[in-house]
Each structure stands twice: as C-alpha cells, then as structure tokens.
N, C-alpha and C positions, 0 to 999 in steps of 0.2 A: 503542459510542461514538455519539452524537447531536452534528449542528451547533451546536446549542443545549442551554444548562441548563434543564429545563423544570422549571417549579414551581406544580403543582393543573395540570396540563396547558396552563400559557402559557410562552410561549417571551421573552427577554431577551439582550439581546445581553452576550457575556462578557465584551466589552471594560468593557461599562459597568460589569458589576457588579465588574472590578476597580479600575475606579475609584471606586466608592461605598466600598469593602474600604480602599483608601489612604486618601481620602477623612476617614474614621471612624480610622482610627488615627492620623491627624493630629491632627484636632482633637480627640481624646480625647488625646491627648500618651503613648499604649500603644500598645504592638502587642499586646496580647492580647486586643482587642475585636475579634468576627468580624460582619460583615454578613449578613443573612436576612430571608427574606421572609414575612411573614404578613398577616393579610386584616388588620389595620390598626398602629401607626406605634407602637410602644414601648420599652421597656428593660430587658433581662432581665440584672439583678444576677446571678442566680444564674449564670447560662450566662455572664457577659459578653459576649451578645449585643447586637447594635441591629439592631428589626426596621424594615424599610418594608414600604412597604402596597402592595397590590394591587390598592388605589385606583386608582393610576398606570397601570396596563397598561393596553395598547390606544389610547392616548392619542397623538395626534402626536409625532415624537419631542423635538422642543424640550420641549414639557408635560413630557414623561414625565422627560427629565433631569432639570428643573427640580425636579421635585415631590418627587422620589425625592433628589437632591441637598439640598433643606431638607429633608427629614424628617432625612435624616442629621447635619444643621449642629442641628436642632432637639433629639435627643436627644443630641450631643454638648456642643456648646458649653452648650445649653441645660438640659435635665434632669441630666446629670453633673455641672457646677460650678455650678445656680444655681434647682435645684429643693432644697428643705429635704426631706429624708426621713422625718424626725423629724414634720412638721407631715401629710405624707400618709399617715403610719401611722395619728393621730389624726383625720384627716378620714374615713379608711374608718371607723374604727372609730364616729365619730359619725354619719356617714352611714346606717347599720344601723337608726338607730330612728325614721328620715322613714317618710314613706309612699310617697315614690317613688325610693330609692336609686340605681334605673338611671341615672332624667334626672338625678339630682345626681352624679354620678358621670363623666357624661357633660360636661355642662356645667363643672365644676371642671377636666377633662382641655381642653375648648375653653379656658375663660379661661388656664388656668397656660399653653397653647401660646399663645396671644395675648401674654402678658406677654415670654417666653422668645423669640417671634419679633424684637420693637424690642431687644432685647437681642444676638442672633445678629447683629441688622443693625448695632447699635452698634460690637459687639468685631469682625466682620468685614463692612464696606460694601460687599465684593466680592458679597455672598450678597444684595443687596437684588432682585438681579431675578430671581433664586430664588423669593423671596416674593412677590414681585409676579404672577409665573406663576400661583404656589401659591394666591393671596387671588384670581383672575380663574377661574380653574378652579372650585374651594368655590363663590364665588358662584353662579355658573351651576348647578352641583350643587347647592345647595341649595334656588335657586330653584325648581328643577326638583320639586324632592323635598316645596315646600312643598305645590307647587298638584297634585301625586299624593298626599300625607295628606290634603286639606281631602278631594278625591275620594271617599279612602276612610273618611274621618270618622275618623283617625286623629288627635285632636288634640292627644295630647300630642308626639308626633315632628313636628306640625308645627309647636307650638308651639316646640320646639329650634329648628327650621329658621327660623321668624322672627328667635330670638335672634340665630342666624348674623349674618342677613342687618343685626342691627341693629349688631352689634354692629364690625361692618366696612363700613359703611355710608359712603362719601363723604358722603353727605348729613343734614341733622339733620333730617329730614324722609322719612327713607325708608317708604315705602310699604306694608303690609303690610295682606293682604287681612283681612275678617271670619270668623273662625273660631265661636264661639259663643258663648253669653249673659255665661257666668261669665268664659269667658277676654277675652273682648271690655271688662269691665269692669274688668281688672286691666292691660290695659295701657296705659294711661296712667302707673300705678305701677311698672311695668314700665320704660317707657322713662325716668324720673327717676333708676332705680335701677341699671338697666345701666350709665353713664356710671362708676361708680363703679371697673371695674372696670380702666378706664385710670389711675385713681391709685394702683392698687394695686402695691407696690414688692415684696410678700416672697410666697411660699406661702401664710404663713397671713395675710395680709388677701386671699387668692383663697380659700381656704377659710371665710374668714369670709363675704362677700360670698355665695355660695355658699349656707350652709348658712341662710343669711336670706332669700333669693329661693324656696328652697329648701322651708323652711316656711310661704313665705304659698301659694306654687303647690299643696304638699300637700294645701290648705285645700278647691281648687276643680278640680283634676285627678281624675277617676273612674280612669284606670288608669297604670301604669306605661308606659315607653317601650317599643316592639318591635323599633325596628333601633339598631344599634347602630353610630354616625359616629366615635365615638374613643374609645380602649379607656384603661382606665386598671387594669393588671394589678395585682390586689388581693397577689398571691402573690411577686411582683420586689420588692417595695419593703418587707420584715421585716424582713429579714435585712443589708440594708444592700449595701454591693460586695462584701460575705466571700461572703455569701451559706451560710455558711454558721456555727454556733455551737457553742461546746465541748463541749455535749451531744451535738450530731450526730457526732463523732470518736469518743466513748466507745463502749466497747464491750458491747452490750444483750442479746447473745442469754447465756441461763442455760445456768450449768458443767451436765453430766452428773452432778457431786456436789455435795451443800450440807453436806457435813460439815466440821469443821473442826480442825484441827490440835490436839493437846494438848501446851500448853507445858510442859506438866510431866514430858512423859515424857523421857526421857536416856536414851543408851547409853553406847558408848565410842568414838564419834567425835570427831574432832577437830574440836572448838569453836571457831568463829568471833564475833566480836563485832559484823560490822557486821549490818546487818537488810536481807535479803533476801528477796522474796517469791516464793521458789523451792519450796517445799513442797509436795507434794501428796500425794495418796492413792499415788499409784503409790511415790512416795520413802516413805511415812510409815514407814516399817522404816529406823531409822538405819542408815547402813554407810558403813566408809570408802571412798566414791565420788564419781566428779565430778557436781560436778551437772548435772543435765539439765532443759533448755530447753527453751522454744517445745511444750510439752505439750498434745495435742489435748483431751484429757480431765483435769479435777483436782477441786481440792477449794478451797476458799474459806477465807482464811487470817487473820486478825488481824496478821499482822506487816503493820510499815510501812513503807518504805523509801525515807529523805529523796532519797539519790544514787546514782548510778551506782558499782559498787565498780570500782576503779582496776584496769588488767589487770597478769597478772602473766607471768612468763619460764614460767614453767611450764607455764602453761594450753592452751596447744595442741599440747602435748607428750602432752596425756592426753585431746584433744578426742579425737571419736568422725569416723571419715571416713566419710562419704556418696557411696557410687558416683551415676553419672551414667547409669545402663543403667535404659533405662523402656521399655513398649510404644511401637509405630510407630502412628503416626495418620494414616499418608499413604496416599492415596487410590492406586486399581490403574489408573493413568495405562498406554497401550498400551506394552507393551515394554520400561519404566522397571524397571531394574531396581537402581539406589540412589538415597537424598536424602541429600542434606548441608545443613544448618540454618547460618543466619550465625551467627558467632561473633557480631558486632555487636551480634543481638538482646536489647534488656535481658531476661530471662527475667520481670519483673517483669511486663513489655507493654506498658513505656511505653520506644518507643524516640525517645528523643526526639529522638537525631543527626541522625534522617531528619524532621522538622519538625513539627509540633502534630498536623496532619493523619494522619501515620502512626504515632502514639506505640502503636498496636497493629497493626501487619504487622509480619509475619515474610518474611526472606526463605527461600524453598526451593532449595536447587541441584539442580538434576538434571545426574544423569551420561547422557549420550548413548549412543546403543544405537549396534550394527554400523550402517549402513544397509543394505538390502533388495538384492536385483536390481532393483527397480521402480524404487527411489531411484537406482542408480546410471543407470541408459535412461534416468530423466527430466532426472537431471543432465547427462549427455551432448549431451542432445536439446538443453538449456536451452544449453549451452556454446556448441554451432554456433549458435545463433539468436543469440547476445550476440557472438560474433567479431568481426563488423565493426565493433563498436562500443570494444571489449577495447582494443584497437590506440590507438584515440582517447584514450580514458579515462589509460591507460596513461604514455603524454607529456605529457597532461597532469598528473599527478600529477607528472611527473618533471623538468618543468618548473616548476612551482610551488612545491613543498616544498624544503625546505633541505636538504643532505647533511649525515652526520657529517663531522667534521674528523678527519683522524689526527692524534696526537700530533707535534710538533717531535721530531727527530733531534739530536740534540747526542754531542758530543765525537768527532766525525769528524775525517776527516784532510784532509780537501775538505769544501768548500760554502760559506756564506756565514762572513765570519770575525764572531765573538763579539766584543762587548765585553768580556768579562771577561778581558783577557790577563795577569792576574798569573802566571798557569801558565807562561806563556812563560818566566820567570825561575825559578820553582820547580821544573819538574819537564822531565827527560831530554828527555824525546817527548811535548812537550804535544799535545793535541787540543784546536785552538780552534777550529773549523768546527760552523757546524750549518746544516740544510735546514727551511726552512721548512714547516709545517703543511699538506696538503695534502687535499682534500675527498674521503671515502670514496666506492663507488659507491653506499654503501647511504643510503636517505633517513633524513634522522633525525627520526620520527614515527612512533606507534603512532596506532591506531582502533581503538576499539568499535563495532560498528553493534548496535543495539540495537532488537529489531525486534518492534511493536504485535502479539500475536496475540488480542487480544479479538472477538468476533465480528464487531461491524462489521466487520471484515478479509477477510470470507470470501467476496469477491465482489473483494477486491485485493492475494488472498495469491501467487496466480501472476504476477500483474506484477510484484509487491514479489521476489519469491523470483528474479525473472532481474534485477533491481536489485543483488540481494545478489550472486548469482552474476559478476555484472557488475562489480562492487568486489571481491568475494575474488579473482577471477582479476587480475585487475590489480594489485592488493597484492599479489598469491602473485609473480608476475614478478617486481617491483619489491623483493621481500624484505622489506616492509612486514609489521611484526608488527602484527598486528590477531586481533580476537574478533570471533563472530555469536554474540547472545545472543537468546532469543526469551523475552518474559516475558507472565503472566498474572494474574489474580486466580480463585481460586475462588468464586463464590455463594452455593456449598452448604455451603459450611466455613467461610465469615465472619459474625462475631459482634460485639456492640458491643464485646469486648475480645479479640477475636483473630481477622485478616485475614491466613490465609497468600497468599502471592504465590510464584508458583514461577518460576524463571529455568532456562529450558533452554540451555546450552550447545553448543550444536552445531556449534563449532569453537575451539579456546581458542588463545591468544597461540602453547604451545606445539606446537599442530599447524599454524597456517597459513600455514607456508613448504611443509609436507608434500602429495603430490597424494592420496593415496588419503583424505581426511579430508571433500573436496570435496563428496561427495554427502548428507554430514550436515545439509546446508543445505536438501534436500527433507523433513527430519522436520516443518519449522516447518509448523502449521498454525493456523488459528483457533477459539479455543477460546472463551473465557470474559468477566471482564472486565478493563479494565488501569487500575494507578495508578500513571499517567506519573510523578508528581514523587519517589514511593519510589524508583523504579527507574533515574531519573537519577543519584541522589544514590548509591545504591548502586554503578553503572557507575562511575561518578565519582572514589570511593573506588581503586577497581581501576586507574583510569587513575594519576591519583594516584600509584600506586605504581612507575609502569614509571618509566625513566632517560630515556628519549626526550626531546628540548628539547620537540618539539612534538605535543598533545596532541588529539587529534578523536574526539568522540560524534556521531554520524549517529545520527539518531531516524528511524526510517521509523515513520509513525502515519500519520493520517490525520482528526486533526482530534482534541478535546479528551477529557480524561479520564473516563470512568464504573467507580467501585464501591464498595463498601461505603461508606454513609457519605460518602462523595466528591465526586457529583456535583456539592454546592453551592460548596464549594471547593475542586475538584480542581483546575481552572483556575488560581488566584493559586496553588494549593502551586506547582503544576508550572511556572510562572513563575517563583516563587521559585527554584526548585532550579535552573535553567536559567542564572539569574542568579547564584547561589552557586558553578559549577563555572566560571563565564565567569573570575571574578574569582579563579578560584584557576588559570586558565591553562588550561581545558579547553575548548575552544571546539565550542560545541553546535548541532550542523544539523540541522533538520526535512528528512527529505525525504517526498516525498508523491507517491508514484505514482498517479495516480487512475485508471489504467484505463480513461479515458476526457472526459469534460464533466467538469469539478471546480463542486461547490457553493458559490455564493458568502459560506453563512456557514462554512463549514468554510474556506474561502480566509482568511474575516477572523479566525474562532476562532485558525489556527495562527498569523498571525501577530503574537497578540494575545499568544501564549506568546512566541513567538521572536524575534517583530524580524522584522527585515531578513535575518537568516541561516535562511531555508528556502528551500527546492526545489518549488515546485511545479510537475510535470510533469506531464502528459498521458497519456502512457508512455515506455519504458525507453530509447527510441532516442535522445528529447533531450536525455536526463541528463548528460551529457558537454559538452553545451552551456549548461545552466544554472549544471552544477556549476564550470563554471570560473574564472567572472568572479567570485564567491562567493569559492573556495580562494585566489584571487591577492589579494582583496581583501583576507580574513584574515594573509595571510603580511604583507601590506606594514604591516599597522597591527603585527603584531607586533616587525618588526624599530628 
C-alpha cells in the first residue's frame, strides 16, 4: 500500500480525486462514469470514462483543483449533453484529406472547449472561477510555448499557440510576435476570421469555421503540428455512449463443422413442429433423446428459430446433472491445508454485490492450521506485554457497550402486578405478577477485526498483532463473540477477469470465548496485495448475519488500498463500502498502529476513507485511550 495513488509516477491527493469521482457523476446525472488520468482532457464512450490531464500536476494547489475540476464540468456538462456526435464523426472523417489534419484536429478540440466552457459557466455560475484559473494558467502556458516554437522554428505549433492567445485575448489588439513571410501575411485574415468562432452556437458551425481556416493554412504551412495541446480521441466518438454495436455481440469465430443438416432425412423420432436450432453433427443420428445444449462443436444449420420454445413439467426431469468436482487452482500457501470459495461468487466473474470495482474477485477461505510451539511463546510473550493495558481496554468496553436484556418473567405469584387481571375472575390460582426485564452480564455486540496483511504491513505487522491480541483478550473476558480475519490479494494469480483474494481466519465467532485458539492470531503475516472495499463488504455480510443489536468492523490497515486493477479506484470502492455497512448498522473503525511517526498522507488518505471513525495511534499502549472517546461517541448516536 502507498500514501498516494501514483499515476506515470506523480502523486495526487485521494481525497481530491474522490471528489473529481463525485464530482463527474453528478454532473453527468450517472454513477457509472469513472474518473482517470491521462496526458490530456477527453471522453471515452467506450469505457465511460472521463479523463483529466496531467497538465495540472505540479501546479499550486488552488491551480491544480481548479483545472482538474473544469475539465471535469467541461466533459460533463459539456461534451456529454452539448457536443453533436454525429457532426465529430464527419469532421474526423473530413479532416483526413487537409494537409494538416493534426493542427485541425487540434484547433476544432480548442474551439468546441471554448464554446462548451460559456456554456458550463451558463448552466453552472458556480464553476466561473474554475475557468478563470483554467484561461490565466493556458495563457501563461501558451505564451510560454509561443516564444519556445518561434526558437525552434517551429511554426506551425506556434502558430496554434498564437491562435490560443487570440482567441482568449482580453484585448482586441493582442500582441503577437513575427513568425515568417507566409504566416505573417495571413494574419491579418486570420484575425477577421477567428472572431467567428464566438458566434458559433452548434458543433458543426465549429467544424465549419474549422475546416475553412483550415484549408487556407494548408495553403502556406510546410509541415504538420508536433505536440499535441488537446487531444480529440478519433476512436470514443463511433460508436456513440453504447460504445458498443450489434455486430460486436455476434458471434465470429467458425464452427469446427461447415456441414449442414439434411432436411430430408427422418427417423422414427418424435416430431416436433416448432423450429429449433438445436441440430448438429454430434445429434445428426435421429434418436429418441433429449436435446442437448450449449455444444462446443457443431454443424451450421438452415433452420430458423422466431422464439424461445415455452418450458415444459418434463424437461428437468430428463436434464443431464453436472457435478461440481473440478481441479484445485490454489496456490501451496505454508501449512494450509483446505480452501473454501464463496458461495457469493457469481461464477460468471462478475460479482457485482461487492461493487463495479470487484465484479472479478473471488473470495478464498482459508481453514487455519494447529499453531506451532513458536506461535504459542510468542503469543504468551505478546499476552504479558499487553496486560497492563487488557485491564483498561476491558472497562472500557464494559462500560461503553450495551448488555443484553433478559426476557420479562410473567405469570408469577409475586412481583410487580399485570394489567391484565381478567384471570383474577377466570381462573382458580391466577398468576398476575411479573418482574421486570433485567440486563444480562453478557455485552450485546459482536466484532470482526479485520486485519491489512498486504506487504506494506511488514514493518507494522508486530505492533498490529499485540493490537489484535489486545482486543481478543478483552473480548475473550467480556464473552464478546468476535472474528480475526486476516485478508490478502495474490499478484501472481490476478488477471483482468479473475482476482482471488484469500481471507485467513485465525479465530472464528465460534472459537473466541475458547483459550487455546489464542495463538492462531501469530499466523497473520504480510504477504501480498489487499482490496480493502471487497473485503469490507464481505466481512460485512458475515456481520449481517450475527443477532447482536450492535455491530463493529475494526479495520487495522494502514493507509489506502493497492491491487489488481485498483489502485485508481480503490480508494472511492473502499469508501463506498465503508459507507454501505455504516447505513446497514455496521459501524466501521480504521485502526492504525503505525509503530512509530505516522505519515501525514497516509494520516489524510485514512481519513479520507473513514471520517472521523479511525484510530490513529502511535503504538499499542494508547489504544485504549483513543479507542474510547470514538466507542462512547458511537453508542450515543446509536441510542
């Protein structure tokens, strides 16, 4: 795990980019548009992506909000409901037979964000100093970038870089140096003809304007543009928001067989009338049999088949069953000696309960081994070092948390008397007395502690582990049922469509009132990578399930999520999920032992996920003191 999401190796604060993430799904009026970064500012239909640019980095951070927030308002508000798709399909495609396709390409991407920006600023006035950042930044940048072309006698990017400057010019007189003979003589036509492009109301009069400045520059530019200032993605904009077309779903790859069925042959099978495209080489021997489905191999058939044939009482009476018994795929983990797979998992690999992010992890169970001699000395060792703190922790839980209630007593012959005395007159020896409901000693709350072992952990897996020790033993007294679950991601086994995650169990609900279970908690170690927001959601589920009123996830991490696929928004999942279990009554604490000096982005990272509900400690001895004022706080908003 890193402090930071890093991206081409610059670093971003997370917070921010969850709020670029909100941001884009606001004003696109979807949440299935994702935010990403690329070297410059577009819109990927296909993906439902929206990139910003990498312009921004490095920038003060006012700039950098600002510029990063209008790109976002610019391809939401802007390119999604008020760019024509239709009109940029026909401008690449005419574009193609200028002479300098790049700079027109380039130039059509500045005007149509020119037009879309007083638009942005119209539909939301809130975003004007957005743009205002965003037009004082460019400027400067492009100034910069004129008088580095003329340098290098680059003139047609610098000829861009004047348009820039003209074209957002305060002044109608703006300034722009001498470049050479040809271009020098053309702008004066130039600047008649740029004005044009602020009366332009639709796509295509920016495409028109365009492909006219476009052809006289052709005339007297020697070469094409070299850098490229705004991108206009030839490949997003085909296919429309589907992104995708009825051809691309069909199916292209050729049968094994090109032979084809002969309608004329008969047996003495029982003939059906509707038409089915069930036929193949392997069936082509009539027989009375059921048919068979989903064939790897066949034969290409002329029957046609308008509908679906309606099911019948019979038909799964004579299906074929498919056992579930297949080779193990799972890796020779030290001393593991079973897996258990979620049920959950759609087998399909798109699990989508657990959020867009994880629609391919799998969870792993692992069954816990004996623990060792070693394990049991170091648990021992760990036990006397956390004692004086056991005791604290201890009252405090016990003081904090609510008891169960016992049931009301009724129909006794003493206690308090019932309302209900019709019995008085009805029956011999009524019992109208009952006692009131009285508070168990046992607390009524379960916890999962759920504990990071990705490798950044491997430098705060022994502080973390007398943290854990330090809560089990307190729970164990207090007869608090609780789990220690330790979870990871493999590297070497994830793929774009399939992320196992494995969750070690090293004390379950059902063992942890038990003592000899205790030193299962020295197995945890740091292994690989973790995705925090699967394995919330999973924990989650599990809590879910217990009768307890009150429900607690203790996250020990240590700052934000890395894996497969993740890194860029591992962060918003894992927020997300955090916020899905709060609102279903699970109430989710970071804690974070840091073993020493904690990092001030890993400080802001967790509590970018968490809130206000994490732990950040030092080490193990304060815990009891942080955690308290937190648990009291929780109970009171509960009640």
């Amino acid at each position: 795990m890193k402090p930071f999401i890093l991206f081409n190796d610059k670093k971003i604060d997370s917070f921010l980019f969850m709020q670029l993430s909100d941001l884009a799904k606001t004003l696109a009026r979807s949440g299935d548009w994702e935010i990403e970064f690329g070297f410059q500012s577009y819109v990927d239909f296909r993906g439902r992506k929206i990139y910003v640019s990498h312009f921004w980095d490095n920038r003060p951070k006012e700039e950098k909000e600002h510029g990063l927030k209008s790109d976002v308002c610019l391809r939401t508000v802007g390119t999604l409901f008020h760019t024509d798709m239709a009109q940029v399909i026909l401008f690449l495609d005419q574009v193609k037979q200028t002479a300098i396709p790049h700079f027109a390409k380039q130039l059509f991407m500045l005007a149509e964000d020119l037009r879309l920006e007083e638009i942005c600023k119209k539909e939301r006035p809130g975003t004007k100093r957005w743009f205002r950042t965003r037009r004082e930044v460019y400027r400067r940048y492009f100034q910069s970038q004129l008088s580095a072309n003329l340098t290098r006698s680059v003139y047609t990017d610098a000829l861009f870089s004047a348009i820039y400057l003209l074209l957002t010019s305060d002044s109608p007189v703006e300034d722009i140096p001498a470049m050479n003979e040809a271009v020098d003589r053309m702008m004066p036509w130039l600047r008649r003809t740029l004005p044009q492009y602020f009366d332009a109301a639709s796509t295509k009069e920016v495409s028109r304007i365009t492909l006219q400045i476009t052809e006289a520059l052709g005339e007297i530019l020697e070469s094409d543009m070299l850098n490229t200032y705004f991108y206009l993605p030839e490949n997003s904009y085909d296919s429309g928001e589907t992104g995708l077309t009825l051809s691309d779903l069909k199916r292209t790859d050729p049968l094994a067989n090109c032979d084809v069925l002969d309608k004329e042959k008969r047996g003495d099978e029982d003939v059906h009338e509707q038409e089915m495209p069930t036929w193949h080489r392997e069936t082509s021997d009539m027989a009375k049999s059921f048919f068979r489905f989903e064939l790897e191999r066949g034969s290409r058939t002329d029957l046609l088949g308008s509908s679906a044939r309606p099911g019948e009482d019979g038909d799964q009476a004579l299906a074929m069953v498919q056992g579930s018994a297949r080779q193990t795929k799972r890796n020779d983990y030290a001393k593991r000696n079973e897996v258990v797979r979620s049920d959950d998992y759609d087998r399909s690999g798109k699990g989508k309960i657990y959020g867009k992010e994880n629609r391919y992890a799998e969870a792993v169970f692992l069954v816990p081994y004996p623990p060792s001699r070693e394990h049991i000395a170091a648990y021992e060792q760990m036990k006397t070092e956390i004692l004086p703190y056991q005791k604290k922790l201890k009252q405090m839980i016990e003081k904090t948390l609510e008891h169960k209630k016992i049931q009301p007593r009724t129909d006794l012959h003493a206690g308090r008397l019932h309302k209900k005395l019709l019995r008085f007159w009805t029956e011999e020896q009524p019992r109208l007395f009952y006692k009131k409901q009285q508070p168990s000693p046992r607390i009524d709350a379960a916890f999962t502690l759920l504990v990071d072992c990705s490798a950044s952990m491997y430098d705060k897996m022994e502080e973390t582990k007398k943290g854990i020790v330090l809560f089990h033993e307190a729970l164990k007294s207090l007869l608090v049922p609780h789990q220690i679950v330790g979870f990871w991601e493999d590297p070497n086994e994830a793929t774009e469509t399939k992320q196992p995650n494995y969750f070690q169990t090293v004390i379950s609900f059902a063992q942890s009132g038990k003592e000899q279970y205790g030193p299962a908690i020295m197995q945890l170690e740091a292994r690989e990578d973790n995705r925090d927001g699967f394995a919330i959601r999973i924990m989650t589920e599990q809590l879910l399930e217990r009768t307890e009123k009150q429900k607690f996830l203790l996250v020990f991490s240590d700052g934000e999520p890395a894996a497969y696929g993740y890194e860029q928004n591992g962060i918003i999942d894992t927020h997300e999920a955090v916020l899905e279990a709060r609102k279903q009554g699970v109430e989710v604490i970071n804690v974070f032992l840091a073993n020493g000096e904690m990092d001030e982005g890993q400080r802001q990272t967790i509590q970018n996920i968490y809130g206000k509900h994490s732990v950040l400690v030092p080490n193990v001895e304060q815990l009891p003191d942080f955690l308290f004022p937190l648990l009291k706080k929780l109970l009171y908003k509960s009640l």
